[in-house]
Every structure is written in structure tokens, then in C-alpha cells.
MITOR-372284 format. One record per residue: x, y, z of N, C-alpha, C, O in turn. Coordinates in pm, 1 decimal. Last residue first. Layout:
BEGIN
+----------+----------+----------+----------+----------+----------+----------+----------+----------+----------+----------+----------+
:      n.u :      n.v :      n.w :     ca.u :     ca.v :     ca.w :      c.u :      c.v :      c.w :      o.u :      o.v :      o.w :
+----------+----------+----------+----------+----------+----------+----------+----------+----------+----------+----------+----------+
:        X :        Y :        Z :        X :        Y :        Z :        X :        Y :        Z :        X :        Y :        Z :
...
+----------+----------+----------+----------+----------+----------+----------+----------+----------+----------+----------+----------+
//
This chain:
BEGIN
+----------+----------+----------+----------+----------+----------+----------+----------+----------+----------+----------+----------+
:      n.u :      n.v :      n.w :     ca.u :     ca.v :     ca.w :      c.u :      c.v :      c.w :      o.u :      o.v :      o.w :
+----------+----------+----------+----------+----------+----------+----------+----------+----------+----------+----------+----------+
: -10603.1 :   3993.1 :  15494.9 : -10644.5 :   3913.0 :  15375.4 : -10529.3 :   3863.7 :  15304.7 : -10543.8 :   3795.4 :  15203.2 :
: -10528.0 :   3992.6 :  15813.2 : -10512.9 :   4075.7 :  15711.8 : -10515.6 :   3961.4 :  15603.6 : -10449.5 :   3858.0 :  15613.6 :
: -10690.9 :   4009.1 :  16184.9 : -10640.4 :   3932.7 :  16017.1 : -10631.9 :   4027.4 :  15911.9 : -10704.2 :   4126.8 :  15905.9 :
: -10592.8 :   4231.5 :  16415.1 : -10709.5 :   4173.3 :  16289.0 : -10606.4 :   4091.4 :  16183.9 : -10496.3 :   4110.2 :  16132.1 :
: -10637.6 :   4330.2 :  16760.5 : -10542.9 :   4255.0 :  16636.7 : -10639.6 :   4259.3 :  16516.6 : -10757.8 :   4290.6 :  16530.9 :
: -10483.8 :   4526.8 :  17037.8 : -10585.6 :   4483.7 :  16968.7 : -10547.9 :   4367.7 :  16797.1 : -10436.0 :   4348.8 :  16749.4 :
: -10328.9 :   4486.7 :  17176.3 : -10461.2 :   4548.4 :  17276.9 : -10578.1 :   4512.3 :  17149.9 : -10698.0 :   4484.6 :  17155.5 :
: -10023.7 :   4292.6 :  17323.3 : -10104.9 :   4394.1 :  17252.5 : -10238.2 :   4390.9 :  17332.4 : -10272.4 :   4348.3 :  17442.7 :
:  -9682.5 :   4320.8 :  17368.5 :  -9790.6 :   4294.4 :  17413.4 :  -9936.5 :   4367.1 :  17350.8 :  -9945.4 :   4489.1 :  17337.2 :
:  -9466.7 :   4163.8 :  17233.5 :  -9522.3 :   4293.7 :  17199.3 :  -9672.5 :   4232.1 :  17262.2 :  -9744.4 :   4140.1 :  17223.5 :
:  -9120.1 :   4098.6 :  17353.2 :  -9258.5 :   4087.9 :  17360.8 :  -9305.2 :   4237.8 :  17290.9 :  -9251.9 :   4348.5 :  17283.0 :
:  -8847.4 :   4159.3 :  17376.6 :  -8880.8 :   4115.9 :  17307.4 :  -9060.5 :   4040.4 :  17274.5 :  -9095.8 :   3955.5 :  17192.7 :
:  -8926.7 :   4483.6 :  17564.7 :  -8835.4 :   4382.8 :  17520.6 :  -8814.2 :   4346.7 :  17366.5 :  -8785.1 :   4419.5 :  17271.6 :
:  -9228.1 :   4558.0 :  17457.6 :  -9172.9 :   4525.4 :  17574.0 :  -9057.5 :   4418.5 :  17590.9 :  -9075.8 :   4300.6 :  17621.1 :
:  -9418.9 :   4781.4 :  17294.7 :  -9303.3 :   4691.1 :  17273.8 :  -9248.4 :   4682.7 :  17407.5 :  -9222.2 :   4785.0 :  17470.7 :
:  -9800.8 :   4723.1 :  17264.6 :  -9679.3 :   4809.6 :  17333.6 :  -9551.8 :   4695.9 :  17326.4 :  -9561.9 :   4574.2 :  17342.4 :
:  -9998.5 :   4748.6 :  16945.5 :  -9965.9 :   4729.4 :  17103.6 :  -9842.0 :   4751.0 :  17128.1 :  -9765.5 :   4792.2 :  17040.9 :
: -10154.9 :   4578.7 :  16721.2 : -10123.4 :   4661.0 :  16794.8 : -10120.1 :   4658.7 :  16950.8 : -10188.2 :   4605.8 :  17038.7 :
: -10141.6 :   4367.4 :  16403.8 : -10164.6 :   4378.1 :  16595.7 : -10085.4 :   4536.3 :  16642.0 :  -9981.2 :   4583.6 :  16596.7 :
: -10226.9 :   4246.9 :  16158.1 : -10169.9 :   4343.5 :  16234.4 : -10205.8 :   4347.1 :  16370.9 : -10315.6 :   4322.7 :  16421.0 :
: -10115.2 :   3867.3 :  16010.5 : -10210.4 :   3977.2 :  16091.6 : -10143.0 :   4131.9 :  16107.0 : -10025.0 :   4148.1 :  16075.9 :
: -10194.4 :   3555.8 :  15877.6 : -10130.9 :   3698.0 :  15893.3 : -10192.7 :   3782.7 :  15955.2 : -10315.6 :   3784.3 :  15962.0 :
: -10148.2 :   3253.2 :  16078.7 : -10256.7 :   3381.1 :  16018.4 : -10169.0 :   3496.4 :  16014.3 : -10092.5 :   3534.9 :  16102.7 :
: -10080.5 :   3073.7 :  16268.3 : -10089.9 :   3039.5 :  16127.1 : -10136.7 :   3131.5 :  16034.2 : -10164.6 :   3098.0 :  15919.1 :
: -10222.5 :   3138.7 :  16551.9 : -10123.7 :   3106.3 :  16468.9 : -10153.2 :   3038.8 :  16353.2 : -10242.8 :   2955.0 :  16342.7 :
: -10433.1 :   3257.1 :  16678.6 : -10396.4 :   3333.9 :  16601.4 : -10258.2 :   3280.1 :  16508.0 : -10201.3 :   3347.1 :  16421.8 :
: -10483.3 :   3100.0 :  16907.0 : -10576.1 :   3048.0 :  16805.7 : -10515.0 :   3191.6 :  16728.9 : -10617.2 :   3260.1 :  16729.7 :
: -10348.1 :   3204.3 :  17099.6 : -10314.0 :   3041.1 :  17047.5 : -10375.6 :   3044.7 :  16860.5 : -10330.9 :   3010.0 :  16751.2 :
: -10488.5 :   3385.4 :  17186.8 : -10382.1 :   3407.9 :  17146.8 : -10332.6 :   3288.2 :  17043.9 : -10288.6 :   3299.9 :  16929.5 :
: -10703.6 :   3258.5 :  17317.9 : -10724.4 :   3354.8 :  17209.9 : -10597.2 :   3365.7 :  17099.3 : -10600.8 :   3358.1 :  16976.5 :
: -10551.9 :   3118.2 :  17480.3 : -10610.3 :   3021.4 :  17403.6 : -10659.1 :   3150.4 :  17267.1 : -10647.6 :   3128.1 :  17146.6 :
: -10325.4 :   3131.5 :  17718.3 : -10423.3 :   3197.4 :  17667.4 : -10457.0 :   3159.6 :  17489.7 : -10377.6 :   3181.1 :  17398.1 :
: -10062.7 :   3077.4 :  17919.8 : -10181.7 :   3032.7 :  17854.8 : -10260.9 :   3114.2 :  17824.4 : -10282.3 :   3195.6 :  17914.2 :
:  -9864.3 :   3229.1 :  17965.5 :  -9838.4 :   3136.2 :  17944.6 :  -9915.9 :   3017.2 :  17883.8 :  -9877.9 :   2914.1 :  17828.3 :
: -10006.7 :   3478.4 :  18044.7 :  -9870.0 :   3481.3 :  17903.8 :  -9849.9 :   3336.1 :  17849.8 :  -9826.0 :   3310.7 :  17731.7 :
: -10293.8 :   3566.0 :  18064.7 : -10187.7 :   3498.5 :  18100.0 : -10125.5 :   3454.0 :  17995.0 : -10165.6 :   3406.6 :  17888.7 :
: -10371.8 :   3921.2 :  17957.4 : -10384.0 :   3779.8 :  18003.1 : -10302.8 :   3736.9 :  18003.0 : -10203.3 :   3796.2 :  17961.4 :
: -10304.4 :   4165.9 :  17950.9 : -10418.9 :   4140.8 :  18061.6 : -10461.4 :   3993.9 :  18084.4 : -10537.0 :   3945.9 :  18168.9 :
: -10264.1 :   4190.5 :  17618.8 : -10261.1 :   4257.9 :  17766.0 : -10341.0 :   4219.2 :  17846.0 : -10460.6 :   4233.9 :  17820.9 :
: -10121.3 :   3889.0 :  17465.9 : -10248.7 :   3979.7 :  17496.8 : -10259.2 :   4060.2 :  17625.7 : -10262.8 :   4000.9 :  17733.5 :
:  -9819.8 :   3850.5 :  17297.4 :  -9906.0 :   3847.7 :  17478.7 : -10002.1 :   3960.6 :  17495.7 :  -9982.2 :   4078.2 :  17526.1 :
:  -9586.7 :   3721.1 :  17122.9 :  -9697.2 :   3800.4 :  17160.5 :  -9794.7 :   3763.4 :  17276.1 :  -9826.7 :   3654.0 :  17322.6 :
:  -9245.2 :   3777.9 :  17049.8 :  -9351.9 :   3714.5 :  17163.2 :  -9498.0 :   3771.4 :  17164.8 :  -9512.1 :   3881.6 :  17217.9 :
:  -9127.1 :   3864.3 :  16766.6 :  -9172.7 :   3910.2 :  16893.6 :  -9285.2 :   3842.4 :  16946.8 :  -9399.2 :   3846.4 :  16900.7 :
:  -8858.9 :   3835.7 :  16540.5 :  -8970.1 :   3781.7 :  16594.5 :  -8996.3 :   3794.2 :  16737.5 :  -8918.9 :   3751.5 :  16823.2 :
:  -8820.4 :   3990.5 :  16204.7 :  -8794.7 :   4003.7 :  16341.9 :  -8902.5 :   3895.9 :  16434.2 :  -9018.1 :   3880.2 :  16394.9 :
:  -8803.2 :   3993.2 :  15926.9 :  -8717.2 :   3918.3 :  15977.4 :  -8725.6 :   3883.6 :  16169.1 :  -8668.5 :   3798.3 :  16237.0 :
:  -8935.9 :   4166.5 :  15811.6 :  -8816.8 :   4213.0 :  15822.1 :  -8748.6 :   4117.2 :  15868.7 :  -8626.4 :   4131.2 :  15864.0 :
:  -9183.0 :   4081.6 :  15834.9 :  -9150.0 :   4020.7 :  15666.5 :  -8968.8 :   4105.8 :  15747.5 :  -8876.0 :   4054.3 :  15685.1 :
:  -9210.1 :   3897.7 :  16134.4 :  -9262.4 :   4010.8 :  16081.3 :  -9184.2 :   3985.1 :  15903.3 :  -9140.3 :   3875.7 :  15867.8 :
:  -9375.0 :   3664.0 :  16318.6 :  -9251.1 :   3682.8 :  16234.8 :  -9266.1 :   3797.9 :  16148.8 :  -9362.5 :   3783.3 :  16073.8 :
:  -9486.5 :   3681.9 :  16639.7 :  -9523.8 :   3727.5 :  16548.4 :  -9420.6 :   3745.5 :  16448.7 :  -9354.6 :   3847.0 :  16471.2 :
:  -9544.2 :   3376.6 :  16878.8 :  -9421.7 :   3478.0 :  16808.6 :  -9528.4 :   3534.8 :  16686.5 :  -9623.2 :   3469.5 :  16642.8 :
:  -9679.7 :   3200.3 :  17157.9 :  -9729.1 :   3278.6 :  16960.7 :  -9594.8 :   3365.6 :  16935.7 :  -9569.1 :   3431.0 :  17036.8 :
:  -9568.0 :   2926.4 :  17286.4 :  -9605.7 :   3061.0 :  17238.7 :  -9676.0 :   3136.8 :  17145.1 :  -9726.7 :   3084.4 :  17045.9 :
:  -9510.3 :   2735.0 :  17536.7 :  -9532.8 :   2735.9 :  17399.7 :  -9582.4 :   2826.2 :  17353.6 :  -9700.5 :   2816.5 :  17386.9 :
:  -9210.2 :   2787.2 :  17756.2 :  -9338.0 :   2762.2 :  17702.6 :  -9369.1 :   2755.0 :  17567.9 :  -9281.6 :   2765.1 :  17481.9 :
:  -8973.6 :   2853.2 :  17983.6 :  -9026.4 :   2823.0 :  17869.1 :  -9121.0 :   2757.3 :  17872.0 :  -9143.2 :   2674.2 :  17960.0 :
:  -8917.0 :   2992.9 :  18239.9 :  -9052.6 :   3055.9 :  18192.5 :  -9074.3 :   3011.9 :  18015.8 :  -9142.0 :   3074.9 :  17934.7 :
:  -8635.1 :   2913.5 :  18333.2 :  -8826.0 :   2847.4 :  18381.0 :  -8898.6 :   2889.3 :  18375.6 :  -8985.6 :   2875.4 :  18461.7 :
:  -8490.3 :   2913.4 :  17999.2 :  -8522.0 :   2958.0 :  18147.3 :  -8630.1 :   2874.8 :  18175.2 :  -8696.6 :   2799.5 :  18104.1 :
:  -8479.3 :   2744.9 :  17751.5 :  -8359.1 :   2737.7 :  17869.3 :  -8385.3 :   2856.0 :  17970.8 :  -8283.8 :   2894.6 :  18028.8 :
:  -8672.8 :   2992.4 :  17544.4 :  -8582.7 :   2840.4 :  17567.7 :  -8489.5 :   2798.8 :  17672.2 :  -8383.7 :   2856.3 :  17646.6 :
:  -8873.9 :   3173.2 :  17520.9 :  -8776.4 :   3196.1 :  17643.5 :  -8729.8 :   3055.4 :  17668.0 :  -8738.6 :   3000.3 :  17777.7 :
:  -9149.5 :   2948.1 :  17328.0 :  -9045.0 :   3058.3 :  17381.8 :  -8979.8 :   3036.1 :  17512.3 :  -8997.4 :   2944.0 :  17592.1 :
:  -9197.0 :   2716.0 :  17064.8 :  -9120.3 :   2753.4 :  17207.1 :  -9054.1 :   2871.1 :  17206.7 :  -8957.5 :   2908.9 :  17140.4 :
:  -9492.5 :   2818.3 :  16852.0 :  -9355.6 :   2774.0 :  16878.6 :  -9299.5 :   2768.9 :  17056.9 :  -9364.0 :   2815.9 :  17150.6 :
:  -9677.6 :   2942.0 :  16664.0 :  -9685.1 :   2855.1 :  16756.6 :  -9525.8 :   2835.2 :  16763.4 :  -9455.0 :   2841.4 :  16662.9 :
:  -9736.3 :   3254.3 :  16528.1 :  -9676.4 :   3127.5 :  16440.3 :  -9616.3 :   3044.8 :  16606.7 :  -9515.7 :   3092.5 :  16659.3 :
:  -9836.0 :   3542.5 :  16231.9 :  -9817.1 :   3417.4 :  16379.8 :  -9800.0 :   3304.6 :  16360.1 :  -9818.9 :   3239.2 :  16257.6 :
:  -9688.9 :   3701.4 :  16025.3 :  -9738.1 :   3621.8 :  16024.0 :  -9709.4 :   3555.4 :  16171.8 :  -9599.6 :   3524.4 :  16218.0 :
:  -9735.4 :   4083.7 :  16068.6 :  -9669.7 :   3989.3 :  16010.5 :  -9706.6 :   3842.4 :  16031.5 :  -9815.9 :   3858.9 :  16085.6 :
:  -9677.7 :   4388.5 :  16188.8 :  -9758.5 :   4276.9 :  16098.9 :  -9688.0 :   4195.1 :  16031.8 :  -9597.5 :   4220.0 :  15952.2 :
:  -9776.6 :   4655.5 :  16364.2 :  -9645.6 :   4541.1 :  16382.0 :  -9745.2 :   4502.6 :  16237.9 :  -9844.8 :   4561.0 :  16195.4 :
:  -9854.1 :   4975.5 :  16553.3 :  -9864.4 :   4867.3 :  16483.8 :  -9766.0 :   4794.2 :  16420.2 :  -9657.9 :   4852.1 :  16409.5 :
:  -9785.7 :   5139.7 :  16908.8 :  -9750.6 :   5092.8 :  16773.0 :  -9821.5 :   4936.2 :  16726.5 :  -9841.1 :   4834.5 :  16793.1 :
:  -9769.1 :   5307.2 :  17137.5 :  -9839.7 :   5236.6 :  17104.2 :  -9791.1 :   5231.1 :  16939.1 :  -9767.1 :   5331.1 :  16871.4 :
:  -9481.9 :   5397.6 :  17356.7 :  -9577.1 :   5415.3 :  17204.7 :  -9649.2 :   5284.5 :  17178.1 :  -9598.1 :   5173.6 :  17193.9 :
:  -9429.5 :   5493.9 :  17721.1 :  -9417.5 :   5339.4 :  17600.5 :  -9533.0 :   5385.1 :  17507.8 :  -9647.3 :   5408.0 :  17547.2 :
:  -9252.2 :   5666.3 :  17810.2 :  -9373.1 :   5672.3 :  17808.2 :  -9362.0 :   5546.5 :  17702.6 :  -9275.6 :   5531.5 :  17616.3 :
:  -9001.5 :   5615.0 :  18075.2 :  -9039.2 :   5636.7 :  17977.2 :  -9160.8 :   5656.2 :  17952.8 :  -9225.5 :   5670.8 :  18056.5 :
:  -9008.8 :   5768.1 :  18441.1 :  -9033.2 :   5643.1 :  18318.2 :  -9021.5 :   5720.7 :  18235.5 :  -9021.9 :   5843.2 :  18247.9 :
:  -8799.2 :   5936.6 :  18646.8 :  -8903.6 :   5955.5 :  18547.5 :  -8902.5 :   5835.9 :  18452.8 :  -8799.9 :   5808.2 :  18390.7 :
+----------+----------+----------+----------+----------+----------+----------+----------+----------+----------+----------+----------+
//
């Protein structure tokens, strides 16, 4: 029997960087730094992790995003800027 994975909201500031450092799935990323300190990969459901330009274009911006915790990824479904 799986788990059932919660949909949950996150927030905190995006922010361009290298992920998964020293495997052959590093790249350049969005991390979401949350005010607790925590930082989770973000990856729009349904698109490519490694490129995706929506995603891109969310760094530098505070935000909430929602979506499913996977690991250290939070893959999401939906997002908004927060003022």
C-alpha cells in the first residue's frame, strides 16, 4: 500500500542556483528558501526538471506555491507572488 502524498502550501523566496551538486543530474535550478531556513527544489508538475523556463522566471520573487513534497523537491501545481 503507498502512501497518499498531502498537498501542501510552502513560501518563501526563489532563488536560481545549482542543484543535486556532484551527481549527473546537476543543474541549474529554482530552490524555494523558506524564512525557516529550509531549501526545496522546485519542479513544476509535468515539466522538465531540468529545463523549464516558467519556473526559471520565478527567481528572485517571494512566493506561495503549492504542491506535493517529494524528498527534497516540492513539486508543484500551482504558485503566486506574494506582495
Amino acid at each position: 500500500m503507498s502512501a497518499e502524498r498531502k498537498l501542501e502550501q510552502v513560501r518563501g523566496r526563489a532563488a536560481l542556483t545549482t542543484v543535486r551538486t556532484g551527481t549527473a543530474s546537476e543543474h541549474t535550478g529554482v530552490v524555494l528558501e523558506t524564512p525557516g531556513g529550509e531549501r526545496l527544489i522546485l519542479v513544476r508538475l509535468g515539466a522538465n526538471p531540468f529545463e523549464d523556463e516558467a519556473t526559471r522566471k520565478l527567481s528572485g520573487r517571494t512566493i506561495e506555491v503549492e504542491g506535493y513534497r517529494v524528498g527534497s523537491e516540492l513539486r508543484y501545481t500551482s504558485v503566486r507572488e506574494i506582495a
